[in-house]
C-alpha positions in Angstrom: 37.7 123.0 48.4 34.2 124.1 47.7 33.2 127.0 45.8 29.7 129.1 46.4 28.0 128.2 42.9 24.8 130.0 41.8 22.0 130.4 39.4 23.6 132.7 36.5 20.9 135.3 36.8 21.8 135.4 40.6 25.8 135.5 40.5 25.6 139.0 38.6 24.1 140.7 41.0 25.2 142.2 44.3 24.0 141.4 47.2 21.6 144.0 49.3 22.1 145.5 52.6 18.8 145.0 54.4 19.5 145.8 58.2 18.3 148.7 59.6 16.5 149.8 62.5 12.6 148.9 62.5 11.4 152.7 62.2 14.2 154.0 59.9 14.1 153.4 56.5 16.8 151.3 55.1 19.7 153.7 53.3 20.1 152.2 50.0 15.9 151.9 49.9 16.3 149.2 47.3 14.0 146.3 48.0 14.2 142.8 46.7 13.2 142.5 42.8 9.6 140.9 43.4 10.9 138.7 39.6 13.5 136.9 41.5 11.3 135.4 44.5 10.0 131.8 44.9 12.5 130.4 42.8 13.5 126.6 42.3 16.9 125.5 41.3 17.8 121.5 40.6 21.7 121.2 40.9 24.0 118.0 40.1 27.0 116.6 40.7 27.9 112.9 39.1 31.6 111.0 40.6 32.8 107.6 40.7 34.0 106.3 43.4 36.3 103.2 42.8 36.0 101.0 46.3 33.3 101.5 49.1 33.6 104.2 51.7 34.2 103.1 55.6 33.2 106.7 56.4 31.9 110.0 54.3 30.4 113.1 55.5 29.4 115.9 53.1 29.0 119.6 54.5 26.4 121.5 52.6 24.3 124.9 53.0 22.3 126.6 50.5 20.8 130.1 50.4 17.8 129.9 50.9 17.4 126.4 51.6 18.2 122.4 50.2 16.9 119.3 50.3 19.8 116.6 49.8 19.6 112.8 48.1 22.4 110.7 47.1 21.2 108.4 44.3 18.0 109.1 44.3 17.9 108.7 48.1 16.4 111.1 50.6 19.7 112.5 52.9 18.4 115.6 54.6 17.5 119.2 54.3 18.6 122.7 56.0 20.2 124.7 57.0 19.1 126.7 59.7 18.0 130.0 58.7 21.6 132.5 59.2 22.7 136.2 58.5 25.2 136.5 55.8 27.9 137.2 58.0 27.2 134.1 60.6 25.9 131.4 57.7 25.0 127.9 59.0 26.4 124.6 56.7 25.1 121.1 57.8 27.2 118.1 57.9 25.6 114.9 57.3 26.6 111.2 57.4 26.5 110.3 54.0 28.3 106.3 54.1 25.0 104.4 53.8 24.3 106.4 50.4 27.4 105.9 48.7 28.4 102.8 46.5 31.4 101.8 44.3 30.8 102.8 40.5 28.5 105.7 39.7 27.2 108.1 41.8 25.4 111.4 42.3 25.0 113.9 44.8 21.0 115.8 43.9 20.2 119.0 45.3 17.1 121.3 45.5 17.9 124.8 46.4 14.9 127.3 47.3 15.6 130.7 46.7 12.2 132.4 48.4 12.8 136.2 47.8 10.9 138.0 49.9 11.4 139.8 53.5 9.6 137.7 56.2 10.3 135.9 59.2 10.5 132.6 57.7 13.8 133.2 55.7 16.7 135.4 55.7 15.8 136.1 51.8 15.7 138.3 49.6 19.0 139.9 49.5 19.9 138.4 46.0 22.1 135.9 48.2 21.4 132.6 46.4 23.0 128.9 45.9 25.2 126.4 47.1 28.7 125.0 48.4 29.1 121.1 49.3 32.2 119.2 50.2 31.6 115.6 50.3 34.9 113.4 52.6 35.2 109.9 52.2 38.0 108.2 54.6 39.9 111.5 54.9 40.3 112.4 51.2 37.8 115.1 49.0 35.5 113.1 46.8 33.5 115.7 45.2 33.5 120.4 45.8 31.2 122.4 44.4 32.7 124.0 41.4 31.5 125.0 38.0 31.7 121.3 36.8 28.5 121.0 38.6 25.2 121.4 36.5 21.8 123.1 37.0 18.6 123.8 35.7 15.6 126.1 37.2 12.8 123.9 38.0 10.5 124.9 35.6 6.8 123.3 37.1 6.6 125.3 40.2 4.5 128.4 38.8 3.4 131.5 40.7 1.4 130.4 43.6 0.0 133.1 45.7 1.6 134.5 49.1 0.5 133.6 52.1 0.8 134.3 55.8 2.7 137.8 55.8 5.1 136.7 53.1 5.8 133.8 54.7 5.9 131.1 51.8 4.4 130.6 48.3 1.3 128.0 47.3 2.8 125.4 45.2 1.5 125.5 41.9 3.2 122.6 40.2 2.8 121.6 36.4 3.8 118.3 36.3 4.1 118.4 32.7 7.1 120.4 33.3 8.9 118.1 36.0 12.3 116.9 35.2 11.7 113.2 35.3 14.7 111.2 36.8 17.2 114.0 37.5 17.9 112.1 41.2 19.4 109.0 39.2 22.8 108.6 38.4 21.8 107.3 35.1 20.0 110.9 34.3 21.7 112.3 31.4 22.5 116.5 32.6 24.3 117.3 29.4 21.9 120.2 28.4 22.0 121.4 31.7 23.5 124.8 32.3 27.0 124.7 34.1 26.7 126.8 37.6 28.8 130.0 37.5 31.4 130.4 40.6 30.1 133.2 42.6 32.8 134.5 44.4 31.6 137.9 46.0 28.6 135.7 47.6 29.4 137.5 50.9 28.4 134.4 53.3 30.8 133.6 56.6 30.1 129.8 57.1 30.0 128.5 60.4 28.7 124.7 62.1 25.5 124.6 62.5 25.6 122.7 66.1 22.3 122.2 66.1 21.2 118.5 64.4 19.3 118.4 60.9 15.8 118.2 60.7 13.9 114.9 61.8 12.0 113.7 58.7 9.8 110.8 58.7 6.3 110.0 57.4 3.0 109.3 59.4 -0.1 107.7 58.3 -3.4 109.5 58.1 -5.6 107.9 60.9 -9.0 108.1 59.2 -9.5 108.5 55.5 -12.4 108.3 53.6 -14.1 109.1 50.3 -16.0 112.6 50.5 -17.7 114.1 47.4 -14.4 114.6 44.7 -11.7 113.2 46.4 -10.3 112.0 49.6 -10.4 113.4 53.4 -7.3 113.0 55.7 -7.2 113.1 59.6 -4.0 112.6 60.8 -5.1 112.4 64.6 -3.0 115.6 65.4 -1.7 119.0 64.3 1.4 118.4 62.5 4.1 120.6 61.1 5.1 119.2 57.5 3.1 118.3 53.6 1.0 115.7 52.4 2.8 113.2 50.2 0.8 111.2 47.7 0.7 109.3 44.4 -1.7 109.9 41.2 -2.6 108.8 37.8 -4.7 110.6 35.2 -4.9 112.0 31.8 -2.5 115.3 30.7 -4.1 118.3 32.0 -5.9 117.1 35.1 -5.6 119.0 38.1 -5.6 117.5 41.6 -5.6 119.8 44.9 -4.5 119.3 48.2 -6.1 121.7 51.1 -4.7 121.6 54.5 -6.2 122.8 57.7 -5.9 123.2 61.6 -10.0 122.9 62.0 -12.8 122.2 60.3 -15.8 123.8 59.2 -18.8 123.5 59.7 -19.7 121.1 57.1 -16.7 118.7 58.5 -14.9 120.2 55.5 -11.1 121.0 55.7 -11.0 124.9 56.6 -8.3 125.6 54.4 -8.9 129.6 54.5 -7.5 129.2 57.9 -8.5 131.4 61.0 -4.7 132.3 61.2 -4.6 134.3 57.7 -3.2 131.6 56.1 -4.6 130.3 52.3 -3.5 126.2 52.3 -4.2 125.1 49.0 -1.2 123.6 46.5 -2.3 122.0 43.1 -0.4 120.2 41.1 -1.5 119.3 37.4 -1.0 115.6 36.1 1.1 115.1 33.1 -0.6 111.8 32.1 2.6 109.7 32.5 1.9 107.0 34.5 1.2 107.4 38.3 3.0 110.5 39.7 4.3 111.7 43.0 2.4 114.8 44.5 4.9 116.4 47.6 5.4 119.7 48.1 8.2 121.5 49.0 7.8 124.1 51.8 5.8 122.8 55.0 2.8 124.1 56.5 1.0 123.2 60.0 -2.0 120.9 59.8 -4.3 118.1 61.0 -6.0 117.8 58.4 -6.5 117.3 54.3 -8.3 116.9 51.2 -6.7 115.3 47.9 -9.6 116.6 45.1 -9.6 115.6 41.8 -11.9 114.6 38.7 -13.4 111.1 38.5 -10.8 110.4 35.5 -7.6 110.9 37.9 -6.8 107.6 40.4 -5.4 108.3 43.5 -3.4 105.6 45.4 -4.4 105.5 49.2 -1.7 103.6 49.9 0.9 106.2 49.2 -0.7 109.0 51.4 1.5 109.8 54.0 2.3 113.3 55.6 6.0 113.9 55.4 6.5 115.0 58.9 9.3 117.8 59.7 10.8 119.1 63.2 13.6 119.1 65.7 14.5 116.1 67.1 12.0 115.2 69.2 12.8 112.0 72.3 9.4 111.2 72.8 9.9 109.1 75.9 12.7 111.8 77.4 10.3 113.5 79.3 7.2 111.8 81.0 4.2 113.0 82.8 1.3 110.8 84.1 -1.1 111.9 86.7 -4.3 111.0 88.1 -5.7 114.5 87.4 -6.4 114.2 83.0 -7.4 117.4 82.5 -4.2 117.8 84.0 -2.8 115.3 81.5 -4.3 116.6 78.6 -3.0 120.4 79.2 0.4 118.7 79.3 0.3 117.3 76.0 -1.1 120.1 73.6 1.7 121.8 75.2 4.0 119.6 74.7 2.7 119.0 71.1 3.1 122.7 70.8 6.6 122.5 71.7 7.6 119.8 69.3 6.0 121.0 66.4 6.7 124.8 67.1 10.9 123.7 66.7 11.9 123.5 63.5 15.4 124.7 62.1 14.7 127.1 65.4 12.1 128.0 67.8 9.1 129.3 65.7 5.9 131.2 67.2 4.4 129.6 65.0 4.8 127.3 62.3 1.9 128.6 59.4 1.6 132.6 59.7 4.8 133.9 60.2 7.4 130.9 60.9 9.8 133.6 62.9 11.9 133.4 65.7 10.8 135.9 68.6 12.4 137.0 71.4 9.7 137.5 73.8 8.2 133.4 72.7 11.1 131.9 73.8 11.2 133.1 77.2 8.6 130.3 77.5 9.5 128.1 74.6 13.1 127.5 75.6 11.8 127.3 79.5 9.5 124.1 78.2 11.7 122.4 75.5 14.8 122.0 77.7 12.8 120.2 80.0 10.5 117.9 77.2 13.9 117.2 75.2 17.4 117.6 78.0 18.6 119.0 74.4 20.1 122.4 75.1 21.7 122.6 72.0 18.8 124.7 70.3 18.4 127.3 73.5 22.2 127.9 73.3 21.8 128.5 69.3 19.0 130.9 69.9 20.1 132.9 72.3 23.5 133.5 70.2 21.0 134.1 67.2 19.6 137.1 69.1 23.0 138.9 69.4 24.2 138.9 66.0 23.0 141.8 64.6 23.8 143.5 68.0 26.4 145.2 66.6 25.9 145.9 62.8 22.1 146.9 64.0 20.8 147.2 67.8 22.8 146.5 71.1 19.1 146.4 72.4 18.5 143.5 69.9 16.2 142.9 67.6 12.6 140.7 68.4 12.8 138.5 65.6 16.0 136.5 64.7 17.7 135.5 62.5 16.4 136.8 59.2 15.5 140.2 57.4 12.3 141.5 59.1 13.5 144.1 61.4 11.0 143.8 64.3 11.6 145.3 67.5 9.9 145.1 70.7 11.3 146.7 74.3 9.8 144.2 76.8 11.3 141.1 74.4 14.9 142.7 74.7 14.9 142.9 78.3 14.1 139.4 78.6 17.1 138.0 76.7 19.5 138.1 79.9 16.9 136.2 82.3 16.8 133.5 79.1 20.7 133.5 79.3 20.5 133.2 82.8 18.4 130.5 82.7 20.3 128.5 80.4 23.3 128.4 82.4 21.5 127.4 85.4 20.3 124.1 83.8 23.2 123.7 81.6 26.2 125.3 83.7 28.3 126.1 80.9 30.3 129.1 82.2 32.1 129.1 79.0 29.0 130.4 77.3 27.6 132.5 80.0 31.1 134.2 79.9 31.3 134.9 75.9 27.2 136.2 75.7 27.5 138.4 79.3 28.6 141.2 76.9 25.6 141.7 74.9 23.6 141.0 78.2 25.5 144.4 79.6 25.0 145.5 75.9 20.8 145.5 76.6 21.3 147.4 79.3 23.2 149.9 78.2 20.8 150.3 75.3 18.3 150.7 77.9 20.0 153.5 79.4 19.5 156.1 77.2 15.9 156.3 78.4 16.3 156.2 82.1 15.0 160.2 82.8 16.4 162.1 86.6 14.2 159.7 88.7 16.1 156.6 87.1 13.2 155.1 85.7 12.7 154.4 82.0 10.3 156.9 80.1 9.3 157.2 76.6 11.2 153.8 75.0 10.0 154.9 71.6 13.2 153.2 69.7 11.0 149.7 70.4 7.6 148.7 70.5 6.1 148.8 73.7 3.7 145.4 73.9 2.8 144.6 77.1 1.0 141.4 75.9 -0.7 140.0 72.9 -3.1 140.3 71.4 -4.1 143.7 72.7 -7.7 142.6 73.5 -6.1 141.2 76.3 -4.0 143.5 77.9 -6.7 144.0 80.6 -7.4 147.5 80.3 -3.6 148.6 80.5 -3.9 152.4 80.9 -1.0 153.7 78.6 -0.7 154.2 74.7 1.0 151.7 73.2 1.2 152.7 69.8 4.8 151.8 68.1 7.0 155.1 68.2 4.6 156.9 70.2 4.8 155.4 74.2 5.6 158.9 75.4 5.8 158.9 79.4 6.8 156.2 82.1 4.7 152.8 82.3 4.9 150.0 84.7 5.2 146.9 82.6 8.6 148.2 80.7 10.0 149.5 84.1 8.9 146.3 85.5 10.9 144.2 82.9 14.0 146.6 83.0 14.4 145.9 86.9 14.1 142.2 86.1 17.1 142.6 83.6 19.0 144.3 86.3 18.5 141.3 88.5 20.2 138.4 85.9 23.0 140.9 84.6 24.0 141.4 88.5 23.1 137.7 89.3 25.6 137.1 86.0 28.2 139.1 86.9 28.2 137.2 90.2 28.5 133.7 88.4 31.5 135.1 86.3 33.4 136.6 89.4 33.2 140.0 88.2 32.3 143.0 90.5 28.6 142.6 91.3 27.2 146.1 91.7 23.8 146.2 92.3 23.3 148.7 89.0 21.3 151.0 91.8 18.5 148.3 92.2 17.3 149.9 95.6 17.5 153.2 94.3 15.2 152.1 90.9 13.0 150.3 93.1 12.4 153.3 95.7 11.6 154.8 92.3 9.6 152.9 91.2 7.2 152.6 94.2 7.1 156.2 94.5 6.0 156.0 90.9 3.6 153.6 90.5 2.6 152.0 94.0 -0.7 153.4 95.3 -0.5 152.5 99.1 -4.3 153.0 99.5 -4.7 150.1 97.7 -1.5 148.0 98.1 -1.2 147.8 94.5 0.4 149.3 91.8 -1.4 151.5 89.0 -0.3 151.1 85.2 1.3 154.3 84.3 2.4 157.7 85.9 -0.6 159.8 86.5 -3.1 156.6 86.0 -5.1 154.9 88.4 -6.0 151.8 86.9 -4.3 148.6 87.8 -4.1 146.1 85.7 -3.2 142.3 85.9 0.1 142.4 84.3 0.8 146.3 86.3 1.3 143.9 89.7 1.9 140.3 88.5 5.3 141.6 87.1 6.4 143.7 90.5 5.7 140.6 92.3 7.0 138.2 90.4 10.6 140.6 90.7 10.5 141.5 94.0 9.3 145.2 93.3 6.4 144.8 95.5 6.5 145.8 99.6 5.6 143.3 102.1 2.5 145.0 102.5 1.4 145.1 98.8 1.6 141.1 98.3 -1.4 139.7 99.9 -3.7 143.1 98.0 -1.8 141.8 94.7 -2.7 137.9 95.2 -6.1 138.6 96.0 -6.6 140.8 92.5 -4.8 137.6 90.6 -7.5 135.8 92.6 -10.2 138.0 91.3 -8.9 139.0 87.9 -7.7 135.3 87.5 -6.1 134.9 83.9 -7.2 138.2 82.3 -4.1 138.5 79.9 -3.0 136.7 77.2 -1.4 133.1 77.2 2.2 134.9 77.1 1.4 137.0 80.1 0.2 133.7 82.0 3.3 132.4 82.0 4.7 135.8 84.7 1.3 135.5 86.4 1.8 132.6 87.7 5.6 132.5 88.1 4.6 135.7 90.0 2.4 133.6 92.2 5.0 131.0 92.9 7.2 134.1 94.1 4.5 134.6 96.5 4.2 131.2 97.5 0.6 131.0 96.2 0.7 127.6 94.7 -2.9 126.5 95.1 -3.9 128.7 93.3 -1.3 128.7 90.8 -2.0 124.9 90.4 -5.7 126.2 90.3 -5.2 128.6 87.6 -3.2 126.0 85.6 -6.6 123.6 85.2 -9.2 125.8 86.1 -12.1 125.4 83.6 -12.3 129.5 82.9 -12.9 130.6 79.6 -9.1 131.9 79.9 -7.6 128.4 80.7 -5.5 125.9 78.8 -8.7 123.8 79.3 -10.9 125.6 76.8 -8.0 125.0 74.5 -8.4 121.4 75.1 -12.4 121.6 74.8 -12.1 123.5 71.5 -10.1 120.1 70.2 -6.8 121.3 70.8 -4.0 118.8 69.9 -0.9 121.7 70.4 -1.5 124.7 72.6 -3.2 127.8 70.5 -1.9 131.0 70.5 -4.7 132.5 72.3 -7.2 130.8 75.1 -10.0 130.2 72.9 -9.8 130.4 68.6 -12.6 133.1 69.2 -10.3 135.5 71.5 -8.1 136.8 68.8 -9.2 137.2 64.5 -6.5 135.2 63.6 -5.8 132.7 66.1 -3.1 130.4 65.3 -3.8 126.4 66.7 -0.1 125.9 67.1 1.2 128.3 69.2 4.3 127.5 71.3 4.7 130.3 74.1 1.2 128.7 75.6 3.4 125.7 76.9 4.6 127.3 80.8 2.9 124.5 82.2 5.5 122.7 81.5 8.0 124.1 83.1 6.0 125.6 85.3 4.5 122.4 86.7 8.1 121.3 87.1 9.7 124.1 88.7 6.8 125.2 91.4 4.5 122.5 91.7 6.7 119.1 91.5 9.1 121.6 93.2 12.5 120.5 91.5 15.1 123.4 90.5 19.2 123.5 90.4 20.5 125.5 92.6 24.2 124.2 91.6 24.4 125.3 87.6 24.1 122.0 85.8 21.8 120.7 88.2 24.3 119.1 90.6 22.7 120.7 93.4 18.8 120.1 93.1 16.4 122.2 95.1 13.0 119.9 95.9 10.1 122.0 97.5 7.3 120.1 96.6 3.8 121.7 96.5 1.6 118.6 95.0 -1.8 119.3 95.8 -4.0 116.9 98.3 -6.5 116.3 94.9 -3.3 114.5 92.5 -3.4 111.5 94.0 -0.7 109.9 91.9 1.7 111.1 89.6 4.8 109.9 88.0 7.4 112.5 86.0 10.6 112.0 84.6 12.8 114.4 83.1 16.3 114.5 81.4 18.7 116.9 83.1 22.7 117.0 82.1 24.1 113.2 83.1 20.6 111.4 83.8 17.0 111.8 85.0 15.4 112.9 87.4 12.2 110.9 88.2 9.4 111.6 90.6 6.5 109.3 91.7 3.7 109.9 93.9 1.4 107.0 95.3 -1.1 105.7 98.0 0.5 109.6 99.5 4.1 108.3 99.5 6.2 110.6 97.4 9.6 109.3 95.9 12.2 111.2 94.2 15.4 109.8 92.1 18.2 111.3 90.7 21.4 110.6 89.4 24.2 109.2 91.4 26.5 112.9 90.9 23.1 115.0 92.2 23.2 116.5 95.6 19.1 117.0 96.9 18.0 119.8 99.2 15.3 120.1 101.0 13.9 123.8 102.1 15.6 125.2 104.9 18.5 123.7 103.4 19.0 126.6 100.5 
């Protein structure tokens, strides 16, 4: 079987503890050796194989990261980013690659080093193991047979992002020419040492490899030194290129979401992010320029002297996400502002999954708790691939027990980032998933750490049974904080002494999906005091002159999010719901892009739908549509670049129309887990005159058409449709 081989310098050291809550210092206080970071690490493995193979898998994982060929052939890359003690391996279908005779298995490990969002790094955790299976028998384990060299042309390129990857500066004068080739002789190669106290618990990744594919610029021209790309749309991956020119010469590649304003590539991009890899030519012939890490981009420059030749032919980007089924989810309506919204949201999705669900994919690369409320809510319905909300959701509870039972905001890796509303949404996302996926099985093994959040949560509830002073978590309310709409309570991290709406707010929701959970697994449903916390509550924060509700004990401002959220739970009396509407209707989208998404789930609770449907393409400055008339090709992370200093263009959580549109508009819900009971309350407004939508759901599609004011609905054969009244 396999063993964990490393890099020498690597297999002699032990491995760091790096968990700990965000506002305590770690114990041991030793941080990663700054020495060690960004390093490169080729690794082979030759074998004969005497007769072909009908069928051969290899299972793989590295530490940080790989990228896989079999003779000299691209295979795949991963895995997704683990903890130490729940470690992802990839298997991948390796029969096209193999041949009788000679052959080698290539591998490029990343080790990246430092604590950030991207990778679960630096914890001096670094390597490999492989098996590779041909028709039932071992053909080749990672032992210490295996061979390996540091890849000595990627120098120190600066930091970037908030230590979220390196710039590749790559000598190419120092490139190990061949080593993917059988034929490549690896005799002065250093022989891997067996690292046996590597401390990694391998488990399946269920979640599918990367998709990896390349895509044609679609405009490029000459500009003064070099070439300019437009690829048509943001994408998530690296320019790929060929070039010829004498030893020494340098050619750079800058990347960027925008450009400025003399049609130049902003490559100091608005999101803090520095896109610039060079790469200097060895004078051997025409040479391949591809970097290793991936970045987010619609556009490029390849700049070099006069002397150097670039090949236009060979410019590609190599484009990197998720599996994405283009045509698995279709929306066409007669409305195209309408149209366009939809698609920088879902261009936002795709591009924003990678390995997992990323707020973004340039600054920080992380997986947040609080994004995927929305994220998940849009790709299950783009993609009918749950596999990736199921993975996330686990991802968020395993540090539950070595770390927080109120669990952690980012996940997996080693930045210990908390925030308290986040948290409390994790049992409405697992509540969610099992609605459209009906896997009890699941819903059954995660409803402990659901109870877990709430027990968490406890410790702050004070005598009235309200939550006061969370100060073990960030309080955010929303983000950025420019947009918070003059939310009348300090907010600074450690220090949200007293009792605020938004948290309390969130906490009562949690209530509602552990006790709607517990009723799904047959367990005793009690109600956790949900009248009592909601007599509370309104005692607390409801000011009856005004039918509203104010933003913190002993404040009298009331802010957008301090009544969206009571509505949108159920918080709100009778009375207080047409007062609230009407300051939604006045304040209209005053929050950030995050917030929007409860706003107008909050309306849909109301039964406003006009003007939720008129808030989703309303031309306001805070509207997907400036997104769209600032050149958006994915949703941004705030309404307009200007709203926030470093506004990222890719921004997943901005995608609730999606889902949104779905759910409350086109009207289509399960009501039967697994959608064989399908709620359809449609709310199409007079002005879409036609629309057709198809979506994937467990066991088929669900289509929707609307034309000439004859709407028809299709499902599959095992669906059971109700109408309202019918619920």
């Amino acid at each position: 079987m396999g063993e964990w081989i490393a890099d020498r310098r690597f297999a002699e050291l032990e491995p760091l503890y790096l968990y700990h809550k965000e506002l305590e210092k770690p114990e041991h206080g030793v941080l990663p050796d700054p020495a060690l970071a960004n390093q490169h690490m080729l690794v082979r493995k030759c074998f004969r194989l005497g007769k072909p193979c009908g069928e051969a898998w290899l299972r793989i994982t590295a530490d940080d990261y790989y990228k896989l060929y079999i003779n000299g052939c691209f295979v795949g890359q991963g895995p997704a980013q683990g903890y130490a003690h729940h470690y992802y391996y990839n298997r991948h279908d390796v029969s096209a690659f193999l041949r009788p005779g000679e052959n080698v298995i290539a591998v490029h490990v990343y080790y990246h080093g430092l604590i950030c969002r991207a990778y679960s790094s630096g914890d001096n955790r670094q390597g490999l193991i492989a098996e590779l299976w041909g028709d039932g028998s071992l053909l080749a384990a990672t032992d210490e047979s295996w061979r390996y060299i540091q890849a000595e042309e990627y120098g120190e390129g600066e930091v970037i992002g908030y230590n979220t990857q390196f710039l590749e500066y790559t000598d190419l004068r120092k490139r190990v020419k061949g080593w993917l080739s059988p034929e490549f002789d690896d005799s002065s190669w250093l022989t891997a040492k067996s690292h046996t106290q590597h401390g990694h618990t391998l488990v399946p990744q269920l979640t599918p490899p990367l998709a990896v594919y390349k895509r044609s610029p679609a405009v490029i021209r000459e500009i003064d030194g070099g070439l300019f790309l437009d690829f048509g749309t943001e994408l998530t991956g690296q320019v790929q290129a060929a070039a010829s020119g004498p030893s020494g010469e340098m050619v750079e590649i800058r990347y960027g979401e925008e450009l400025d304003e003399q049609g130049r590539v902003r490559y100091r991009m608005r999101c803090n992010c520095l896109y610039r890899d060079t790469w200097i030519l060895s004078g051997d012939g025409e040479e391949e320029l591809e970097a290793y890490d991936y970045k987010a981009f619609r556009y490029a420059e390849i700049l070099a002297a006069p002397q150097v030749k670039l090949s236009v032919p060979s410019i590609a980007a190599v484009v990197r996400h998720y599996p994405y089924p283009e045509e698995a989810c279709r929306m066409e309506s007669s409305n195209e502002r309408l149209n366009a919204i939809w698609a920088i949201c879902a261009n936002g999705v795709q591009y924003g999954t990678q390995e997992n669900y990323v707020d973004c994919p340039s600054r920080e690369k992380g997986q947040y708790l609080g994004d995927n409320t929305i994220i998940t809510h849009a790709h299950a319905y783009l993609t009918g691939d749950l596999r990736m909300y199921r993975k996330a959701l686990e991802d968020f509870t395993l540090l539950a027990g070595e770390v927080c039972p109120g669990l952690l905001a980012v996940a997996p890796g080693h930045y210990m980032q908390e925030i308290a509303d986040f948290s409390l949404q994790w049992p409405m996302q697992l509540l969610r998933y099992y609605k459209l996926s009906g896997d009890l099985e699941f819903l059954r093994s995660m409803h402990p750490a659901a109870e877990g959040v709430l027990e968490y949560f406890a410790r702050y509830l004070g005598e009235d049974g309200l939550l006061h002073s969370v100060n073990g978590k960030w309080n955010l309310v929303d983000w950025p904080d420019n947009l918070r709409d003059g939310y009348d309570f300090k907010l600074v991290n450690g220090q949200a002494d007293g009792c605020h709406n938004v948290i309390n707010s969130f906490y009562y929701g949690a209530l509602l999906a552990v006790v709607e959970i517990r009723q799904a697994l047959g367990l005793s449903a009690a109600d956790e005091g949900l009248e009592a916390f909601r007599h509370a509550f309104l005692q607390r924060f409801y000011r009856p002159e005004q039918g509203l509700f104010a933003d913190a004990d002993g404040s009298e401002h009331c802010s957008l999010h301090a009544n969206a959220l009571p509505l949108l739970f159920g918080l709100a009396p009778e009375e207080a719901k047409a007062p609230i509407v009407a300051l939604i209707r006045r304040k209209r989208l005053s929050c950030g892009v995050y917030m929007a998404y409860f706003v107008l789930k909050a309306l849909a609770a109301a039964g406003e739908y006009g003007l939720l449907y008129e808030l989703m393409v309303s031309d306001d400055l805070h509207s997907w549509n400036t997104m769209v008339e600032e050149g958006a090709t994915t949703c941004f992370e705030a309404w307009s670049k200007e709203l926030k200093w470093n506004t990222s263009l890719c921004h997943p959580w901005a995608s609730a129309p999606v889902p949104l549109f779905i759910e409350e508009i086109a009207g289509l819900k399960p009501v039967a887990p697994g959608w064989e009971t399908v709620a359809f309350d449609p709310h199409l407004p007079d002005s879409l005159e036609e629309l057709e939508l198809a979506f994937p759901i467990p066991g088929g599609e669900i289509r929707l058409e609307r034309r000439n004011g004859a709407v028809r609905l299709s499902v599959p054969d095992h669906c059971t449709v109700i109408r309202p009244g019918q619920i």
